[in-house]
Structures are given as structure tokens and as C-alpha cells.
N, C-alpha and C positions, 0 to 999 in steps of 0.2 A: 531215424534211419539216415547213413551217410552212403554216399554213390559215389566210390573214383572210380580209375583205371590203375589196373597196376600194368607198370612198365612188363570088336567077336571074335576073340585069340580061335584059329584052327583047332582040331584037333589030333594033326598029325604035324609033324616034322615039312616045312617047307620055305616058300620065301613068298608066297604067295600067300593072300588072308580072304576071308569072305568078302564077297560086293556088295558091299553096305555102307551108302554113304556116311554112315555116321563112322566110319572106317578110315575116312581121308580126312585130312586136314580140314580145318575151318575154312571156307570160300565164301569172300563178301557176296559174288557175285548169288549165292542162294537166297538168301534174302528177298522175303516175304513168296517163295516157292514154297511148293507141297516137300516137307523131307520123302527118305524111302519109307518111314515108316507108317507115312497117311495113306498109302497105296499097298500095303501087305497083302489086306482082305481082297481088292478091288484084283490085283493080280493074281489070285488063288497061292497066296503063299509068298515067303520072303522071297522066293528066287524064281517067280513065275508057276508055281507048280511044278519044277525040275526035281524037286525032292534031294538035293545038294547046288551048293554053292562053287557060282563059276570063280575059274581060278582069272583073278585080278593081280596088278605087280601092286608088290608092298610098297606103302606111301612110306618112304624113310625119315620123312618129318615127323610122322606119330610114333614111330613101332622101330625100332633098330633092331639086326639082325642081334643079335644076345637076347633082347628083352623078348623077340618072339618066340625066339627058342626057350626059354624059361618057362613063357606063358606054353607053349604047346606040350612039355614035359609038365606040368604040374595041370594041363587041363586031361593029359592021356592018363596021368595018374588016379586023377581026381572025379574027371568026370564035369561036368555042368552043372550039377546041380548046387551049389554054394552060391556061384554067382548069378543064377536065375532065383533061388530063394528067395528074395523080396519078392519078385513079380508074383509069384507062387503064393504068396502068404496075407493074401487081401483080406479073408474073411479074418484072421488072428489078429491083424491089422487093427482091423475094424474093431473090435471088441477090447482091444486093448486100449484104445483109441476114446472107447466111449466111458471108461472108466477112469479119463487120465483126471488129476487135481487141476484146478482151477479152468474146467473147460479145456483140457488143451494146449491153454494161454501160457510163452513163456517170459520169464521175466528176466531169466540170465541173458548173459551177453551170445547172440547170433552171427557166426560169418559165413553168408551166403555167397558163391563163385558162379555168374554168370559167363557162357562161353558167348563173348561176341558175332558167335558163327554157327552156334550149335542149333541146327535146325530137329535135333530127335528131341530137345528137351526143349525148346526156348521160351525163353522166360521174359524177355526183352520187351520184344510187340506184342504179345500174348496177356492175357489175364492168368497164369498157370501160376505165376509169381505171388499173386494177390492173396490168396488162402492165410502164405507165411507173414507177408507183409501185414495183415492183420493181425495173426498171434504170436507174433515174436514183439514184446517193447522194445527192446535194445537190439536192432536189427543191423547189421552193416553191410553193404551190396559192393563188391566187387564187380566189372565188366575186365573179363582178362581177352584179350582179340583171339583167339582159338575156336574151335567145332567143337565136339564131343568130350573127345578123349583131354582136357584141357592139361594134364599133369603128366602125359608122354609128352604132347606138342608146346607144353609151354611151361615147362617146369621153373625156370627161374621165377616167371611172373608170380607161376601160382604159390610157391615158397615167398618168396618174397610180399605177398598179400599177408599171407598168414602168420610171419613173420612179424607185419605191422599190425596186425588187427591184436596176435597176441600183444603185444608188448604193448597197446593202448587199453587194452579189457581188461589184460590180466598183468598187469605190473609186477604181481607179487611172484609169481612164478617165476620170474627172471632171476638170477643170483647177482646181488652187487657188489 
């Protein structure tokens, strides 16, 4: 395993997005706090039990007015359900999961993108990381400084990882 650093779309038309921290940019200052989403259950639902989401101004670090309008025409068209689909699909998961070759275990090359900030997923201080770090051999970990969203808020960094992880794994794929 190597470690460097590399250098909830609405569903209507607005400028405004849900209140969900994992909505905003990466903030050092979160760090080692409960994210929003350790407190759902605890506050009877994502938005207190309101049954809709308060209107917040759009962080224009993660989300630019184009890209929100994109996402809100293809979420009015489409609907939610593609992008919840993983959450949705644990029991398939699972069973897929129990059938894979070698345990699991994988031996190709892995690049993993930890968000230096992302307190919905963190993988950092956390044991959440450990599962892969055990079944991946060829493991490569990424810390890019962003929250959640790491490829609105920090697209260069996160191209530019993948960029070098391909071209160290995958040599052959490059044309010389």
C-alpha cells in the first residue's frame, strides 16, 4: 500500500440544495465531530422530521450553477432511484459478495480516494477503510483535502491522482 497527497442534487430547478453537510465543502474544522448523517435516526429524519429539506445557499465550491442545473433536469427526469441503488441493494450485495473467487480477495491494482474532510464517509480516523486494506494486495490510497463531494470540489487533484496511479499500474494502456 502507498499513501500520498495529491495536490443530494434537488429535485427541482433552483440555486439552493439540501442541508446536508455532506453538501458543503470539506471543513478541517469537522474533524473528529459527529457528521449529519450520525444524527438522522436521533433527529427523526434527515431534516428533523420536516418531511422536506430546508432551503440552504449553494456552496459554489462544490456544485456550480450549470452542473446543478444538469443534475436537477436529469434527477426531475430520472428520478432517485439509480443513484440510491447501491444503498438499496445490500441483500444482492451480499450474496454476490459470498460467491466472489478467492474470498473476495483482490490481487489487481486498487486506487482508493480518501476526502481529507469527508466526515459522511471517513475512512481516515475510522476502521471503515480496514475491510479493503485487507483485501486489496495492490492497494494505493490517495488523501485529496476535500469533504464528500471530492470530484466537484477538487477535480484537478482527483484527475490528477488517477492520472498517476494509472500511468504507475497501468503502463500499458498509455499509447507511446
Amino acid at each position: 500500500m502507498s499513501t500520498s497527497t495529491a495536490p443530494g442534487p434537488p429535485s427541482r430547478p433552483t440555486s439552493k440544495i439540501p442541508s446536508v453537510r455532506s453538501s458543503a465543502k470539506g471543513n478541517p474544522a469537522g474533524r473528529g465531530k459527529p457528521s449529519r448523517t450520525a444524527e438522522v435516526r436521533r433527529d427523526n429524519g434527515w431534516f428533523g422530521g420536516a418531511g422536506k429539506a430546508p432551503s440552504v445557499a449553494r456552496d459554489r465550491d462544490v456544485i456550480s450553477e450549470g452542473d446543478l442545473s444538469i443534475y436537477t433536469a436529469a434527477l426531475a427526469r430520472t428520478g432517485f432511484f439509480g443513484p440510491d441503488s447501491w444503498y438499496m441493494n445490500a441483500a444482492a450485495n451480499t450474496g454476490y459478495a459470498a460467491q466472489a473467487k478467492n474470498a473476495g480477495k483482490l490481487t489487481l491494482p486498487v486506487l482508493f480516494l480518501h476526502g481529507a474532510y469527508d466526515y459522511t464517509c471517513e475512512t481516515i480516523d475510522s476502521r471503515l477503510a480496514e475491510p479493503m486494506r485487507r483485501d486489496c494486495a495492490d492497494l494505493t490510497e490517495v488523501v485529496v483535502p476535500s469533504g464528500h463531494w471530492m470530484a466537484q470540489e477538487r477535480p484537478t487533484e482527483v484527475n490528477a491522482a488517477l492520472v498517476k496511479w494509472l500511468a504507475i499500474k497501468v503502463p500499458d494502456a498509455w499509447a507511446t
